[in-house]
C-alpha positions in Angstrom: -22.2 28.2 -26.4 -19.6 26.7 -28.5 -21.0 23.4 -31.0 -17.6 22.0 -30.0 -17.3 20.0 -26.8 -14.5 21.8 -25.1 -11.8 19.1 -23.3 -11.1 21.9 -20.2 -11.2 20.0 -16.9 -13.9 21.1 -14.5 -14.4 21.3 -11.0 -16.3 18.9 -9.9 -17.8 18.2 -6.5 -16.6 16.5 -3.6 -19.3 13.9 -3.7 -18.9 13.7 -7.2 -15.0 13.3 -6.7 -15.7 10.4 -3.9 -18.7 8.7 -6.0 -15.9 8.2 -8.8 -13.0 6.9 -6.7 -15.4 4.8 -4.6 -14.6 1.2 -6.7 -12.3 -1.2 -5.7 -10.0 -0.4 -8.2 -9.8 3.5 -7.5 -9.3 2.7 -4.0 -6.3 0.2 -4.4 -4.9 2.6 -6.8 -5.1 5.3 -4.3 -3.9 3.1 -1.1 -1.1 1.7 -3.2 -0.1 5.2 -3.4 -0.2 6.2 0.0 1.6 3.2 0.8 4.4 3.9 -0.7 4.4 7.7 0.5 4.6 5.8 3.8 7.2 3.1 2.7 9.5 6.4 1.7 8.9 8.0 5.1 9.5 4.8 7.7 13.1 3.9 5.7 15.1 6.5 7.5 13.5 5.1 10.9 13.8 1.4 9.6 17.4 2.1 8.8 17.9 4.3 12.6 16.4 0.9 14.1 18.4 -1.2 12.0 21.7 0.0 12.7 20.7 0.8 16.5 19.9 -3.0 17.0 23.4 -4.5 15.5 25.4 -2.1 18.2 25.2 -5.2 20.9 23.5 -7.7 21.7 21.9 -5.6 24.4 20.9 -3.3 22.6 19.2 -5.8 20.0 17.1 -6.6 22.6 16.5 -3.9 24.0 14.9 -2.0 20.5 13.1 -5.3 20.2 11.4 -5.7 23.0 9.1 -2.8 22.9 6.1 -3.3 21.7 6.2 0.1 19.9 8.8 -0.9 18.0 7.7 -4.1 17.0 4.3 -2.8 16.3 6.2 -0.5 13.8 8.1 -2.7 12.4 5.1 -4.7 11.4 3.5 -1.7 10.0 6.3 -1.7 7.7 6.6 -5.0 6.7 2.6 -4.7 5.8 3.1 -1.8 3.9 6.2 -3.7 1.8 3.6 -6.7 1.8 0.4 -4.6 0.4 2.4 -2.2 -1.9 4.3 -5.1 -3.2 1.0 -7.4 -4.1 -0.4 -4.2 -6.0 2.5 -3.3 -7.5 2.5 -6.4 -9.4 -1.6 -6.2 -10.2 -0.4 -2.4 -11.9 2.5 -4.5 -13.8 0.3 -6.8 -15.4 -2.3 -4.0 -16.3 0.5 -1.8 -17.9 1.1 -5.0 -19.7 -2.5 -5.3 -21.3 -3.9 -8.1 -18.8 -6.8 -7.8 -17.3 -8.1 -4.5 -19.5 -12.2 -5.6 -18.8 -14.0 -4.3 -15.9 -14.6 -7.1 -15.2 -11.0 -8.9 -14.9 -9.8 -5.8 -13.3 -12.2 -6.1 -10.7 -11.7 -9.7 -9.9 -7.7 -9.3 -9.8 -8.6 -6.4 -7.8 -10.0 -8.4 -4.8 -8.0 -11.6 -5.6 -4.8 -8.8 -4.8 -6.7 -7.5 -1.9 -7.3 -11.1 -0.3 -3.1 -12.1 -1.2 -2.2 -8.7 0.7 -4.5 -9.4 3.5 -2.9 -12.9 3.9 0.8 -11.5 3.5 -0.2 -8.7 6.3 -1.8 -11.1 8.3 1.5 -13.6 8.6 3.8 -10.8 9.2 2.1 -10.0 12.4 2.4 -13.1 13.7 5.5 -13.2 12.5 7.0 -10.0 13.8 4.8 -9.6 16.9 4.8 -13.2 18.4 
């Protein structure tokens, strides 16, 4: 065996894998991600929606008065809300801030609470 600590990656466990990613800040990280894998998916059908409810009046309310519809449209509005919020968190820790555990843990959940507020309003607002 080699005296030199060798710098290869290694295979590590699952539970291992999930142990790691399992604080706050791995999993905003990670959901911030898949939000905006999601974001890039629902703009073609935001768009289809968009253009399909300016045709008429009719046909405004007709897209809009499904509850499917609606319901999607609020899962994309709380996916611009959530990405958003953390977006800006990632801005200010490329920018040095908040570079303790500690900090980065308390903007963590101050982020997650803002999102949660944001999500929250835009279902009322987009389903009542």
């Amino acid at each position: 065996m080699p005296a030199v600590k060798s710098n290869r990656p290694i295979n590590l466990p699952l539970s291992q894998v999930i142990s790691v990613n399992s604080s706050p800040i791995a999993i905003a990280s990670i959901l911030h991600r898949i939000s905006g894998i999601i974001l890039f998916l629902l703009i073609p059908v935001m768009l289809w929606l968009l253009q399909t409810s300016l045709a008429s009046p009719e046909s405004f309310e007709t897209v809009f008065d499904n509850i499917l519809i609606r319901f999607l449209t609020w899962a994309f509005v709380a996916f611009i809300a959530y990405h958003f919020v953390m977006g800006i968190k990632h801005l200010v820790a490329d920018n040095g801030g908040n570079e303790e555990l500690k900090s980065a843990r308390m903007a963590t959940m101050v982020s997650f609470v803002i999102a949660a507020i944001l999500i929250a309003a835009s279902f009322v607002w987009v389903m009542f």
